[in-house]
C-alpha positions in Angstrom: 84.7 20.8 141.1 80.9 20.1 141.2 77.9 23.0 140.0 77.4 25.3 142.7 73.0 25.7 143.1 71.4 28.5 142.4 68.7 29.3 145.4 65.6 29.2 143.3 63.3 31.5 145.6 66.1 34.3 145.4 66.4 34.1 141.8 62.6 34.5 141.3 62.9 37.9 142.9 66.3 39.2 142.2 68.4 39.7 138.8 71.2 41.1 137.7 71.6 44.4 135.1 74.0 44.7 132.7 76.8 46.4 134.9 76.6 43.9 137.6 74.0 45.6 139.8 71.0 43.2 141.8 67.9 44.3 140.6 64.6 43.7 143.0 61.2 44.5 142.0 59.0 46.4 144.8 56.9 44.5 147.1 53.1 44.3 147.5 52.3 44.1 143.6 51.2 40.1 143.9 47.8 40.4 145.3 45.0 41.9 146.4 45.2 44.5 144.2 41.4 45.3 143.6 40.7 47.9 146.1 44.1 49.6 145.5 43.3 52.8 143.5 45.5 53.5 139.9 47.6 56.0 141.4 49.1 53.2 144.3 49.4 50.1 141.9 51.5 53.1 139.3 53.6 53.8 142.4 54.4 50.1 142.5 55.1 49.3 139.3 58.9 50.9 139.8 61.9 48.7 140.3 64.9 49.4 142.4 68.3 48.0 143.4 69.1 46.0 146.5 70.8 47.5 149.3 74.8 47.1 149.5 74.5 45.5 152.9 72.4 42.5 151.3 74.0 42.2 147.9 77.0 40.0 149.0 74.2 37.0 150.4 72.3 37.6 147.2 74.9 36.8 145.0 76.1 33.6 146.7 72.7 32.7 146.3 73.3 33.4 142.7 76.0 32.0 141.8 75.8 32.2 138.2 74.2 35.6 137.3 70.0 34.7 137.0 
């Protein structure tokens, strides 16, 4: 059976944890991030889990665990 691709624009923004779980990283934290004040860009900075509903078209996409 040939190598299944991984997509390479969803594996630059999702990953997987440990347990199995797809990891995202929070939006608006690429750029223009002069006139934000300390207190947004720290808001940011946290990482969260996709949702259920999109986690089964993430991992086709990633078929080998990026």
């Amino acid at each position: 059976m040939a190598k299944l691709k991984t997509n390479k624009a969803t594996a630059k923004r999702f990953s997987y944890t440990k347990t199995g779980k797809i990891k995202r990283t929070t939006a608006n934290r690429r750029h223009l991030l002069a006139h934000r004040t300390t207190k947004q860009k720290r808001g940011l900075r946290t990482q969260g889990y996709a949702d259920k509903t999109n986690s089964k078209a993430i991992s086709s996409m990633l078929p080998y665990g990026n």
